[in-house]
C-alpha positions in Angstrom: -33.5 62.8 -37.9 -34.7 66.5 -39.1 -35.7 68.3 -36.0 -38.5 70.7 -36.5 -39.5 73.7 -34.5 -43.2 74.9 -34.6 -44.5 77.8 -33.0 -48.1 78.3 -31.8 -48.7 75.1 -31.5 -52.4 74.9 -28.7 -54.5 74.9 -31.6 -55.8 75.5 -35.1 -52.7 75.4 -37.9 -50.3 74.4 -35.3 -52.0 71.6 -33.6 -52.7 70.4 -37.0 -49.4 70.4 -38.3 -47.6 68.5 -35.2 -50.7 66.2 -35.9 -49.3 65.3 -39.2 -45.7 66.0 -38.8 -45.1 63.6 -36.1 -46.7 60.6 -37.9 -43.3 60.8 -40.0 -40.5 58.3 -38.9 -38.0 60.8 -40.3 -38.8 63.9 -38.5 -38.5 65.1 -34.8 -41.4 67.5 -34.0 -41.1 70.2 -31.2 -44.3 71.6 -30.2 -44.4 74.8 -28.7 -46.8 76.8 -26.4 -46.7 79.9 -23.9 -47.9 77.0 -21.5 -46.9 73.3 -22.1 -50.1 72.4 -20.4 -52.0 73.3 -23.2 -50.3 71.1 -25.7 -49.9 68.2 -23.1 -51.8 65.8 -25.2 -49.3 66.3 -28.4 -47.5 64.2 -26.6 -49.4 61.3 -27.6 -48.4 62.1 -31.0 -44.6 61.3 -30.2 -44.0 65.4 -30.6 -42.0 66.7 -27.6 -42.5 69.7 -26.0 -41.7 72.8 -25.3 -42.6 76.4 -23.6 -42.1 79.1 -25.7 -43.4 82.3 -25.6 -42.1 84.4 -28.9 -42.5 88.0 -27.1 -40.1 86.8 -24.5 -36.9 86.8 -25.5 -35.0 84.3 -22.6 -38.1 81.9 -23.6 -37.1 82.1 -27.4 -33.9 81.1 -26.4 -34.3 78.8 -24.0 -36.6 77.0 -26.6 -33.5 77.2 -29.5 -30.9 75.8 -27.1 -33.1 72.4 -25.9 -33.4 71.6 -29.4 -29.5 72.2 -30.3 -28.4 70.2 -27.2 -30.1 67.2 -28.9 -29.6 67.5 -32.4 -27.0 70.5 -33.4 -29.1 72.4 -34.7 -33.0 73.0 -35.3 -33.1 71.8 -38.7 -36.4 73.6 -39.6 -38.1 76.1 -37.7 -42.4 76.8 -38.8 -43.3 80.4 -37.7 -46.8 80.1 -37.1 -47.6 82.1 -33.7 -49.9 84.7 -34.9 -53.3 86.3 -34.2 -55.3 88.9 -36.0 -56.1 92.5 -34.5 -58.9 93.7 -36.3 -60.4 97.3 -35.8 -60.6 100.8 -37.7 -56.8 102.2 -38.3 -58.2 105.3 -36.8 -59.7 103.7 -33.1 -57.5 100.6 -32.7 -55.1 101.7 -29.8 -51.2 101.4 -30.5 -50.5 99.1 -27.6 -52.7 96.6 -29.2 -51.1 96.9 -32.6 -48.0 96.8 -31.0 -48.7 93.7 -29.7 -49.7 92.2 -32.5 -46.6 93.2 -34.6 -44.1 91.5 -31.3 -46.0 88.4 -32.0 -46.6 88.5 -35.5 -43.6 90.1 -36.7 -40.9 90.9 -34.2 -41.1 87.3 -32.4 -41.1 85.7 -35.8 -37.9 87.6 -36.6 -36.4 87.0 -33.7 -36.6 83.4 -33.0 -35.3 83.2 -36.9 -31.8 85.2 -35.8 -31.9 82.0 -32.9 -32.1 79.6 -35.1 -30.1 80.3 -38.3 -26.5 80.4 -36.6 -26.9 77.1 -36.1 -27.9 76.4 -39.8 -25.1 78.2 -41.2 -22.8 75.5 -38.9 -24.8 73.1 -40.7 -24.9 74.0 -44.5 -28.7 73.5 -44.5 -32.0 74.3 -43.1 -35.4 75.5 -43.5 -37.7 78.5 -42.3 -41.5 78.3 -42.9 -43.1 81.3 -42.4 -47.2 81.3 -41.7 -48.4 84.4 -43.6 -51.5 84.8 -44.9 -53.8 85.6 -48.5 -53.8 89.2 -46.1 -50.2 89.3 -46.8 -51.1 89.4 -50.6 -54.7 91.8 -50.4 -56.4 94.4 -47.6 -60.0 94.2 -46.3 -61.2 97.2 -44.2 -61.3 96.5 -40.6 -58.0 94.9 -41.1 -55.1 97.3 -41.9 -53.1 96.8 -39.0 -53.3 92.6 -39.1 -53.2 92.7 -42.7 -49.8 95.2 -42.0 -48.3 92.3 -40.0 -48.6 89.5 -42.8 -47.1 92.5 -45.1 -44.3 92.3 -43.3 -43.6 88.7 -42.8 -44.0 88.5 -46.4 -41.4 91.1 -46.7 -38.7 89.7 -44.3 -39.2 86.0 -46.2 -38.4 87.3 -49.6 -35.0 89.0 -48.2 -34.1 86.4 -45.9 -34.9 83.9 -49.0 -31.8 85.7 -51.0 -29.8 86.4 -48.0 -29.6 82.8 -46.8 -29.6 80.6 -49.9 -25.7 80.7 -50.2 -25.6 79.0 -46.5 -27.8 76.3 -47.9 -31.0 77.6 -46.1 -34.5 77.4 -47.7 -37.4 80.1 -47.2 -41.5 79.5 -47.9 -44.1 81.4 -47.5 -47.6 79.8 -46.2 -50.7 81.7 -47.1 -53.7 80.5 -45.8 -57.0 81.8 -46.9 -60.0 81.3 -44.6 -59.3 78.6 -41.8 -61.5 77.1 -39.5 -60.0 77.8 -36.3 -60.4 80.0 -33.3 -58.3 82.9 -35.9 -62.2 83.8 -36.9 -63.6 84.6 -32.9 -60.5 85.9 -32.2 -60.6 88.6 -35.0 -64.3 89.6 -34.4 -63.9 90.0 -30.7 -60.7 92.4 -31.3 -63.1 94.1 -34.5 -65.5 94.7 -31.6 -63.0 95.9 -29.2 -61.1 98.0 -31.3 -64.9 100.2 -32.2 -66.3 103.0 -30.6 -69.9 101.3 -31.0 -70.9 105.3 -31.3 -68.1 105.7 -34.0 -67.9 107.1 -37.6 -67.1 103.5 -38.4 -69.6 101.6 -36.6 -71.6 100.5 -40.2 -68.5 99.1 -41.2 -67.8 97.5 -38.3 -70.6 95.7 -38.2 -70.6 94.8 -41.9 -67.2 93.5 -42.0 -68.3 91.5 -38.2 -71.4 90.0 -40.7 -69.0 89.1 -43.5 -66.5 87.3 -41.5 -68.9 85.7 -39.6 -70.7 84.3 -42.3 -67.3 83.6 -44.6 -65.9 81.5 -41.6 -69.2 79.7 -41.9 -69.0 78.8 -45.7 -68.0 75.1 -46.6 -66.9 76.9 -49.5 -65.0 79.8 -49.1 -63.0 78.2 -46.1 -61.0 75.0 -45.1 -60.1 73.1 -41.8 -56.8 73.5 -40.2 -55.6 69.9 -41.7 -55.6 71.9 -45.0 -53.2 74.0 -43.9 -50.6 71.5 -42.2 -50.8 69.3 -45.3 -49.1 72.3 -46.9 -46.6 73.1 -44.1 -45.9 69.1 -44.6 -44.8 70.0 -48.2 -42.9 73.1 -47.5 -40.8 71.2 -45.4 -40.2 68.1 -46.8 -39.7 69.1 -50.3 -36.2 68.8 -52.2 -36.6 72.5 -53.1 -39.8 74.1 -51.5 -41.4 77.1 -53.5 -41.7 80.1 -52.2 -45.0 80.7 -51.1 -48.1 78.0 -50.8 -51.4 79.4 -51.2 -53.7 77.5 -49.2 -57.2 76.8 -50.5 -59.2 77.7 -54.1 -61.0 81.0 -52.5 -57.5 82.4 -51.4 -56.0 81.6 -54.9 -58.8 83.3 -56.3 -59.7 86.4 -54.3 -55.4 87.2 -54.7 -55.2 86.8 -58.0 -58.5 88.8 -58.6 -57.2 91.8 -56.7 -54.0 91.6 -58.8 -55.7 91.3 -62.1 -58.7 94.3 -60.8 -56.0 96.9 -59.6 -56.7 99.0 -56.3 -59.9 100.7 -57.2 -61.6 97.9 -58.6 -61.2 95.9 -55.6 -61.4 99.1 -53.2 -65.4 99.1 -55.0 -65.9 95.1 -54.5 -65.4 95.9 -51.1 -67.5 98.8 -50.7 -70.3 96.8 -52.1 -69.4 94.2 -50.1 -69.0 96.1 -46.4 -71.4 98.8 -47.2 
């Protein structure tokens, strides 16, 4: 049996991938939340659980060790504890960015030091990193989130070439738009992170419109389940590619900023957040 580690597992992307995960005979899902309470229904799904918080490092390791007492070693580990921190570069206060980066980035890392001892013993394994279409493109209002999924995109690529001589796989998950709380989440921090007063209040409030309204479209974004039928993929694949994008608007908007260059899609988005 394959024993899987998923982070951030009380809702959205992670609840939907333990979902799917567990329906497979060959696979043993860990599901994974600050407070096993939350996830105590993903027990119906066969997954079995786990508290882990992935700012706290004694957590992190207590969560790594459960998992090698009953199988070796976790066979793949899914990084998808994340959250966005939206606000203006210039007003957002550095205690919350830094919080976002020890979830987002540090906690990622972390837990991936925890876990790949164990699959160097083995001669395999697999990491599955959650990024994002941010990790690829910037929207004002989002530097420092957008930052994050930079930097998760950067650690995958070297861990990719670091680790493939041990046997060990790395992809990269990038979900456009998502149904989940991720949306609410981002516009409450957009709001929070604002002097309402500020230079930057008309941009606030446009970018707090477009979200809104993006999270809304049928078009432009997906339900969670999109997103774990990709993770599914990634991590059963003979040889998983490195990144996934997730959903037709993501594809496009990525590839549009790469084929416009910066100041073409700098303009799109002035017309766009004006």
């Amino acid at each position: 049996m394959t024993a899987v580690l998923i982070t951030g597992t009380s809702s959205g992307i992670g609840r939907a991938t333990v979902a799917r995960l567990a329906r497979r005979p060959d696979l043993t899902v860990y599901a994974t939340a600050r407070q096993v309470d939350a996830i105590a229904d993903l027990a119906d799904t066969g997954a079995r659980l786990l508290p882990l918080d992935v700012t706290d490092e004694a957590s992190m390791r207590a969560a790594v060790a459960a998992v090698e007492a009953a199988h070796g070693q976790v066979d793949v580990l899914v990084n998808n504890a994340g959250y966005g921190e939206y606000g203006p570069i210039e007003e957002t206060p550095m205690q919350r960015v830094r919080a976002q980066f020890e979830t987002n980035v540090f906690g990622l890392a972390r837990l991936t030091q925890l876990v790949l001892p164990g699959m160097r013993r083995a001669g395999r394994g697999r990491i599955v990193n959650v990024s994002s279409m941010g990790g690829r493109l910037v929207f004002p209002g989002g530097g420092y989130y957008h930052a994050s999924k930079y930097a998760v995109e950067a650690v995958s690529d070297a861990l990719r070439q670091e680790t493939r001589p041990f046997g060990i796989d790395v992809a990269v998950i990038e979900p456009g738009l998502i149904r989940t709380g991720f949306g609410a989440v981002a516009a409450s921090s957009l709001g929070a992170g604002a002097d309402p007063a500020g230079p930057y209040h008309r941009m606030v409030a446009a970018v707090d419109a477009a979200m809104a309204k993006s999270y809304r479209s049928r078009l432009l974004a997906a339900p969670p389940e999109a997103v774990a039928r990709t993770i599914e993929r990634a991590v059963v694949a003979r040889r998983p590619r490195t990144r996934y994008l997730v959903t037709a608007a993501a594809w496009a908007m990525v590839h549009t900023r790469r084929l416009f260059g910066a100041r073409l899609f700098d303009a799109v988005n002035r017309l766009q957040f004006r």
